[in-house]
N, C-alpha and C positions, 0 to 999 in steps of 0.2 A: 490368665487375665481375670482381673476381680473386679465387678460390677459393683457399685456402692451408688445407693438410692438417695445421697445429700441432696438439699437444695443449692442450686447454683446463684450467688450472690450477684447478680446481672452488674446491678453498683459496681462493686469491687472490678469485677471483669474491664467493665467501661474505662474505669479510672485507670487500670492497668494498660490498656491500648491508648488511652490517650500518653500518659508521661510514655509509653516505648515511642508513641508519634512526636511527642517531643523531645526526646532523644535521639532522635532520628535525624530530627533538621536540626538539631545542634550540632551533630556530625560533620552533616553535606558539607564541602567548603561552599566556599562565598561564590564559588566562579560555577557550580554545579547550577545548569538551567532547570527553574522547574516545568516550564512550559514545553510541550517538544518545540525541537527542532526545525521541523519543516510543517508549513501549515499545510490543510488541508488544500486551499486551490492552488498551493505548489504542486502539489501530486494529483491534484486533474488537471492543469496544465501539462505536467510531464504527462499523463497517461494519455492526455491527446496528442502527443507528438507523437508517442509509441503506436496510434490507434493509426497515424495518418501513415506509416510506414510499412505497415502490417502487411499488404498482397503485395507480392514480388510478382513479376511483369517478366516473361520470357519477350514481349515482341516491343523491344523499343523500335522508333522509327530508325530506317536507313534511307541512307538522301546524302548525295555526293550535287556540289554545286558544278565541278570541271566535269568533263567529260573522264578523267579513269575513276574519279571517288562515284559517278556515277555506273563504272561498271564495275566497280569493286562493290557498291551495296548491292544490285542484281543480284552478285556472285552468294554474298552474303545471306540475301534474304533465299537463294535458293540451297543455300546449305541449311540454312535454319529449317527450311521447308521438308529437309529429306533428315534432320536431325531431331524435329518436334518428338516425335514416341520415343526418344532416352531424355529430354530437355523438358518437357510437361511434366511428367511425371515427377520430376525433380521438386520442381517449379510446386506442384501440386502440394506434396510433402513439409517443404516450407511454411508454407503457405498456411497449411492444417499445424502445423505449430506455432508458428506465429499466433494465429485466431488463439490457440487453446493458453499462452502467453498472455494475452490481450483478455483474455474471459477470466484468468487467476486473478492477474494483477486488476481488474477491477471489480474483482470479490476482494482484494487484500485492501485496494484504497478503503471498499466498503467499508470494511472491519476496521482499520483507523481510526477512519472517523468516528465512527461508533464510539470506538475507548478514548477517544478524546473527549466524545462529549458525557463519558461514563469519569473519565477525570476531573471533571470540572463538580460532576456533579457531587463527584465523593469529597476534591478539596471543599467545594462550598458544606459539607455536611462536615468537614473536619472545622472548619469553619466555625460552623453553628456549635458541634461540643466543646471546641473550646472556650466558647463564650462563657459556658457554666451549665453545670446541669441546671438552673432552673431553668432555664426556657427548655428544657429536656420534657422538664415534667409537665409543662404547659401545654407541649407540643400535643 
């Protein structure tokens, strides 16, 4: 590999990324979105649904209104009682995945957003060079 001391014509550079950026959207078809897809309070709405679903519950209520649904939940609640140390555990397991689900996914919305608002900022700066380099050199 050979190392050469030129100077790098920044101009030139610029002007080359700009025509490949307009070449680029003269490609896109017409039906290509440039904005995403899903906004962000799309995906903290979904992430509160996933947030609100998160601890899974070994002891729902048992409750019979006739007299055998009520000696069928007894039956029940004391099977559950003598099945708790294989059913907690379970329970537990879920439970520590789900949270560690729930703590990604709202690092990932994090990050999202971020590159959205990291998109806006670079279209508005494609924006601005395309206006022309003078307002370059003002800047």
């Amino acid at each position: 590999m050979t190392e050469t001391n030129a100077p790098i014509d920044v101009a030139a550079v610029l002007a080359e990324i700009r025509d490949g950026v307009k070449q680029r959207r003269a490609t896109l078809p017409p039906d290509v979105p440039l904005e995403p897809a899903m906004s962000d309070v799309d995906l903290r709405r979904l992430l509160a649904e996933v947030e609100a679903t998160r601890v899974v519950s070994v002891h729902w209520p048992l409750q019979g209104q006739t007299l055998p649904q009520k000696i069928m939940a007894a039956v029940n609640k004391l099977v559950r009682r003598y099945l708790r140390w294989y059913i907690n555990p379970i329970a537990e397991q879920q439970n520590n995945a789900n949270d560690a689900i729930v703590r990604t996914l709202h690092g990932l919305v994090t990050t999202i957003e971020e590159q959205h608002a990291e998109i806006a900022r670079l279209r508005a700066r494609v924006v601005q060079l395309e206006a022309g380099p003078a307002r370059d050199s003002a800047s």
